[in-house]
N, C-alpha and C positions, 0 to 999 in steps of 0.2 A: 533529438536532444538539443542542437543548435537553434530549433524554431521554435520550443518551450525555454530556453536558459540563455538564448544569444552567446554571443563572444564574447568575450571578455577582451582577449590581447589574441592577436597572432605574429608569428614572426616569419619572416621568410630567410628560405639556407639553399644553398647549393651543392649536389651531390653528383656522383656521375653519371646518373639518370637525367639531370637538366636539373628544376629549378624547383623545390619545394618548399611547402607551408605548413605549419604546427600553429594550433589552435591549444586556447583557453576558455572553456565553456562555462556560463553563470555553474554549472554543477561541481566546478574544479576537477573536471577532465578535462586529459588530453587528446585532441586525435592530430592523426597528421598525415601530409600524402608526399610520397618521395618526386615526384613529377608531375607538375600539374595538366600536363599535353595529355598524360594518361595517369586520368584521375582515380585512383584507388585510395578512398578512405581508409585510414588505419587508427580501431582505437587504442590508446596505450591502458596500463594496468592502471587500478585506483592507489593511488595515494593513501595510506592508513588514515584517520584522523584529519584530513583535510579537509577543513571547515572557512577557510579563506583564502584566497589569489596567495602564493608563492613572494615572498618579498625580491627572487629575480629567479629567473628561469633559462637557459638556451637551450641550443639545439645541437647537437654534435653525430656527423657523420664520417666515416671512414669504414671501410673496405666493406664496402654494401650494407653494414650495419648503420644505423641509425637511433638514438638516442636521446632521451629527453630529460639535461640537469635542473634541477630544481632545489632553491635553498627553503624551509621553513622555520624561522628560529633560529635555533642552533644547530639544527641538521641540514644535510644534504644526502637528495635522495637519486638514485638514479633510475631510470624507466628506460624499459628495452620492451623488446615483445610480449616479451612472455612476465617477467617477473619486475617487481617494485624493492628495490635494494638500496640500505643505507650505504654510503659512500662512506662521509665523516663525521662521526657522532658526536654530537657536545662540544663545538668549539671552542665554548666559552664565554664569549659575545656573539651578537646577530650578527648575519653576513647582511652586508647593509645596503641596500637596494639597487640601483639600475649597476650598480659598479661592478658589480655580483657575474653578469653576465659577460663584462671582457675574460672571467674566465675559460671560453669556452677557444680563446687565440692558443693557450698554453692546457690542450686538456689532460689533465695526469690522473693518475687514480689516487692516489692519497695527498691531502694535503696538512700543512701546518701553519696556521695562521699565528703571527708574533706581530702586536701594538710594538711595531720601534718604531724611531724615527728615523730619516735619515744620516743622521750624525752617528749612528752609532751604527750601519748597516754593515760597516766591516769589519767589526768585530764580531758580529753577527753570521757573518760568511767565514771565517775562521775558526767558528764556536767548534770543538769538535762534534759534538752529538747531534749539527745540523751538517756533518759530510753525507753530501750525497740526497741530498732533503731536498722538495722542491716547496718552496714556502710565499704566500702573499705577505707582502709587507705595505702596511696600509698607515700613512704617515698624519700627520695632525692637519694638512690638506688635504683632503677628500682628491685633487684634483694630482697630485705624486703618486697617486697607488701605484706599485710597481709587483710585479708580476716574475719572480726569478725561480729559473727553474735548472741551478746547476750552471748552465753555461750562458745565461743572458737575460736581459731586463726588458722589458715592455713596457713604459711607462704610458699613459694618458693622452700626452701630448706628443712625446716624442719615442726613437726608438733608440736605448744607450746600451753599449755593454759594458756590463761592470761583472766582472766572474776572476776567481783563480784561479791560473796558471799553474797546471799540474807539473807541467813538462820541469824537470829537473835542470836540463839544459839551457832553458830560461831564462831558471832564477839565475843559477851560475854564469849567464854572461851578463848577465845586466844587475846583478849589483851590486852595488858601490865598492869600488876598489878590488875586486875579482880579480883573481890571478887564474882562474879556472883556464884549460887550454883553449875554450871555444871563444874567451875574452880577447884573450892574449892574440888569438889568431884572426879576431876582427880588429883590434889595434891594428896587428901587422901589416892586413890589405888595405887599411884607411890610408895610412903612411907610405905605404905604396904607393898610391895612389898620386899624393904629394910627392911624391919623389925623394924621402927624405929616407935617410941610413938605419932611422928607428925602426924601419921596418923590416931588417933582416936580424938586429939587437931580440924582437919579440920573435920572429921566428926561429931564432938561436937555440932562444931559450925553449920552445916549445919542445925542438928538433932535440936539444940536449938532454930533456926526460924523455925522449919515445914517445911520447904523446903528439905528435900530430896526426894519426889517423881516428884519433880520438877527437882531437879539437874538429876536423872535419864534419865528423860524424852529428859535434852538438849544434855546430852551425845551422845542418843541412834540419836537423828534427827543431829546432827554437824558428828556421825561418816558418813550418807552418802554425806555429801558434801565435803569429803577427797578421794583424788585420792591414796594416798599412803598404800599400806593396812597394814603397820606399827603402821601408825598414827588410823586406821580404829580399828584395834584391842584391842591399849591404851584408844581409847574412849569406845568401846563396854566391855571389860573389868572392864573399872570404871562403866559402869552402871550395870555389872553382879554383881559389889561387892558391890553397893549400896541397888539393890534390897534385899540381904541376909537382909537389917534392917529396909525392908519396910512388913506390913505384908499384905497380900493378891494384888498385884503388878499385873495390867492383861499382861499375857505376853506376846501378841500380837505382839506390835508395837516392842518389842526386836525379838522376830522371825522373821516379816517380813523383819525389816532392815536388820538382820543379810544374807537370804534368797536373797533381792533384793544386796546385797554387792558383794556376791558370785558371781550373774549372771553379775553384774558390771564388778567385776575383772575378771572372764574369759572370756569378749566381749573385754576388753581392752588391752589384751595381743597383744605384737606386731605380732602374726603370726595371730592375726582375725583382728585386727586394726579396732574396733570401739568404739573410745571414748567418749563415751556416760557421760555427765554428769546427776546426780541422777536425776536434773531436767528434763531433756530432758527424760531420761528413765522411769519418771511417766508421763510424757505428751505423749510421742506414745503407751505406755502400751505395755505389755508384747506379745500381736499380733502384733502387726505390728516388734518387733524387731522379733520375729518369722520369719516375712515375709522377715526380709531384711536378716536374716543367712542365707532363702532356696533360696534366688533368688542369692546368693553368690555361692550357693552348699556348703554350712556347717551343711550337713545334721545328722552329728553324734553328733554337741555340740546342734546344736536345738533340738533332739532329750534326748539330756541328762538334758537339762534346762527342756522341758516337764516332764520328769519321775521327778526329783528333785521337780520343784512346784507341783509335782502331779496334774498338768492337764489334764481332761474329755481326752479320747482317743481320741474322735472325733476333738476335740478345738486342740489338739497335736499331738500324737504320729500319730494318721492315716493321718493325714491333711497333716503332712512332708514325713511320708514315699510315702502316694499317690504322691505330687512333685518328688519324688526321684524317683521312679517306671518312671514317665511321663520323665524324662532326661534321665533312664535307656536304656528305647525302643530308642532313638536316638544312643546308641552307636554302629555304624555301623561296628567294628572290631569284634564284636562277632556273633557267630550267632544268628539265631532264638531259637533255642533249649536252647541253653546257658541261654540268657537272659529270657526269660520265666521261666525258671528250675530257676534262682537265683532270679526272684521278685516271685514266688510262694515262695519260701524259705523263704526271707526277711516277707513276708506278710502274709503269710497263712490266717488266718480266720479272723485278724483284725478286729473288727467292723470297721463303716466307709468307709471301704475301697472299691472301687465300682474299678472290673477291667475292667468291659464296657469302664469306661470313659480313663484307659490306655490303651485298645485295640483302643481306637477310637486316642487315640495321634499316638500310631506305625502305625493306616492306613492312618493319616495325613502324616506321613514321609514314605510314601510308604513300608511300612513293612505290608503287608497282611497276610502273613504266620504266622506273629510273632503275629499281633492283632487274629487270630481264635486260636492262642495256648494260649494266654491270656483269652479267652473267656471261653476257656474249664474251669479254674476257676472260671468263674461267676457265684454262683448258683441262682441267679435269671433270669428266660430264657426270662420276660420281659424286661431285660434291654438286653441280647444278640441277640433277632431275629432282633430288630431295625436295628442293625448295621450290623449286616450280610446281612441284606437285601439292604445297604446303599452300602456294598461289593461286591454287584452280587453273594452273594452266597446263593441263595433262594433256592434249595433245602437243602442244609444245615439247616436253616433258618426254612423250615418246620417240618424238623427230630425235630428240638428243640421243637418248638411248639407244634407238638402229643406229646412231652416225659413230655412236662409240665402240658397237660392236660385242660389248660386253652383253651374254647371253639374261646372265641374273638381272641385272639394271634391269632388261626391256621385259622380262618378266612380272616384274616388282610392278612396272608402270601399267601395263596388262592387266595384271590382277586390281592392282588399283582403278582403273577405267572400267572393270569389269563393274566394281562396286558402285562407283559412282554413277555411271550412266545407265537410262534405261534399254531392255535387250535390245531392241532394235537400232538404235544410236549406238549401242555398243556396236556392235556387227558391220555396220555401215562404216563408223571409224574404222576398224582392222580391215577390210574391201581396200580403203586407201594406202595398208600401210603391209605388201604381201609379205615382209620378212617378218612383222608380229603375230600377224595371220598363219604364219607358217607354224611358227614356235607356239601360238592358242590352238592350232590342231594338233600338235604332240605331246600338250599338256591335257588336251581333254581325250586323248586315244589312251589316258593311263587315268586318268582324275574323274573325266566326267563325259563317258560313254553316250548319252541321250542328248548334249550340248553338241556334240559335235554332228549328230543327225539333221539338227535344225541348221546347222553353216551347210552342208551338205544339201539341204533343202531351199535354202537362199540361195547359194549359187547356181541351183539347177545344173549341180554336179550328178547325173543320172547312173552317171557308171561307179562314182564310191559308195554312192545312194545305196545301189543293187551288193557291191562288199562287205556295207556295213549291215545287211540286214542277213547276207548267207554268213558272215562271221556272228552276228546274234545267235542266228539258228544252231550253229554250231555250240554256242557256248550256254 
């Protein structure tokens, strides 16, 4: 199809397979291949009625699925494997070209597109019958599209957040003229701070309704919905100096936030660049942000967020380093030796950490040398003969399984070398290996009577020779 209709467009995307390509062919098909190291062409479904190029199209990958957006007109269609499905029917107006395709940063399944302009985008965000809406707002420059989805804006050029503050205890300390107790009790610690008398006047007052485990409480939930960690610290500070006049205070919900603040502000840094608002980061929970630093390769801060929350080795630290280990074997400038000697380093005894499954990544990328140097670290030999044996390296394969001791393993491998090699190479391998030899004559005195005549015969074993033939007679 490509050498009758050419290309039209291709794009290039990234997924956890490495680095893939999706094509536009003169016929207005799609194909596209998830990794180009290992090139499987994939065609996608036809498009209904497609008689011209897509006015924009991307490419969207997540959790081994991959997917192909496409706008025509007033539609958008989506392409999976198997089926061609409308997303958003009838816009309204055309989705209007190359701009079309930043939607694939923010990908949602339904969308609402509204001609506003900026001047009026917050009314817009307070409309009620758009709570909860994730909507393109495409402004009289082509070059402001902003892209808001609930809790943040994408713009073009830059990246701003402009969203509403659901948190109650927000609104109520900051605005204007708020007597709320979480107001009152960051007045108190500012004055404090100053040393001035105003500040036990506000705490008076809080103390004289019972509300100071209250005002604590809004301190401690408004400081995570501040991005600035200026403002993060004046709030969590007034609830530190609140609790000294609360007695027994559980201090939980001040740990946690202070804990979830930290992993905030150093995902938000502009050298990781993910802004995560505190909403967004109780709703994917601390795995899945896990998942998105190692498919980044931010294998040192995911790892330092692990030891910080103190999370299960397994839930953490092994769970990253084995990702890191599996990218490691891919680095093709180093050798075999290298890289094996520096993930045995990194990893040593780790619980969790199974190097089966990294030797089985380096013999995906053709690195066999590197996956049996990987292996020698394995000490479970049921998880190494599998894979040796997946390698063509069965007698390797069998060395493991006598040395483990496990009867079934060295039978598996056995029968496997049976199939594989021809009889006499068979036979000649077990001569070198007499504890398989031993266990291939007890399986053929019950399985395969006439096999074990001809071992008998190669050995120029004369005296089982002469048993096996008066126990024939016999039976």
């Amino acid at each position: 199809e490509v050498l009758q209709n050419h290309v039209l467009e291709a794009k290039v995307f990234h997924t956890e397979y490495g680095t893939g390509v999706a094509i536009l062919t003169g016929a207005y098909r799609f194909s596209l291949t998830t990794n180009i190291d290992d090139l499987k062409l994939r065609r996608m479904p036809e498009v209904p009625g497609l008689q011209k190029p897509p006015s924009c199209w991307a490419v969207l990958s997540q959790d081994r699925v991959t997917i192909v957006l496409l706008a025509v007109g007033q539609d958008l269609y989506l392409l999976d494997n198997t089926s061609c499905s409308v997303v958003v029917s009838d816009l309204g107006w055309p989705v209007m070209g190359k701009w079309g395709a930043r939607w694939s940063a923010v990908p949602h399944t339904h969308w609402q597109v509204l001609p506003l302009s900026p001047t009026v985008l917050w009314d817009a965000l307070q409309c009620p019958e758009l709570a909860g809406r994730s909507f393109l707002l495409l402004s009289y420059s082509m070059y402001s599209m902003l892209a808001l989805s609930g809790q943040g804006q994408r713009g073009a050029a830059s990246h701003t957040f402009l969203f509403t503050i659901s948190a109650e205890a927000s609104q109520e300390i900051f605005k204007i003229a708020s007597m709320a107790p979480g107001a009152l009790l960051l007045e108190a610690q500012k004055e404090y701070e100053k040393e001035s008398q105003k500040a036990d006047e506000y705490l008076r007052e809080i103390k004289d309704q019972k509300l100071l485990p209250e005002a604590v409480s809004q301190c401690i939930e408004a400081a995570g919905y501040e991005h600035e960690p200026d403002t993060q610290k004046s709030l969590l500070r007034a609830a530190s100096f609140g609790k000294c006049f609360i007695d027994k205070f559980p201090p939980e919900s001040f740990v946690h936030m202070c804990q979830d603040l930290r992993v905030l502000n150093a995902i938000r840094d502009y050298q990781i660049g993910i802004p995560l608002t505190f909403t967004q980061y109780k709703r994917l929970t601390i795995e899945v942000l896990l998942d998105r630093l190692v498919l980044r390769r931010l294998y040192p801060l995911a790892i330092r967020i692990c030891e910080y929350l103190r999370l299960s080795e397994i839930q953490g630290v092994s769970r990253i380093l084995a990702h890191w280990a599996c990218y490691k074997v891919q680095q093709k400038d180093k050798s075999d030796e290298e890289v094996a000697h520096a993930i045995n380093q990194k990893l040593g005894d780790t619980p969790g950490i199974s190097y089966s499954e990294i030797a089985a990544r380096a013999y995906d990328c053709g690195r066999t040398e590197l996956a049996i140097k990987l292996l020698e670290y394995e000490p479970r030999s049921g998880e190494q003969v599998p894979l040796l044996l997946k390698m063509k390296r069965s007698k390797l394969a069998l060395s493991k399984a006598i040395e483990s001791g496990d009867t079934d393993l060295v039978y598996t491998v056995v029968l496997h070398l049976k199939n594989e090699l021809n009889r006499g190479t068979f036979f000649m391998t077990l001569q070198n290996q007499p504890v398989a030899l031993s266990l291939y004559r007890q399986f053929c005195k019950h399985q395969e009577r006439e096999t074990l005549k001809d071992l008998y015969n190669q050995d120029d074993n004369h005296q089982e020779l002469g048993n096996f033939h008066v126990h024939s007679s016999y039976s």
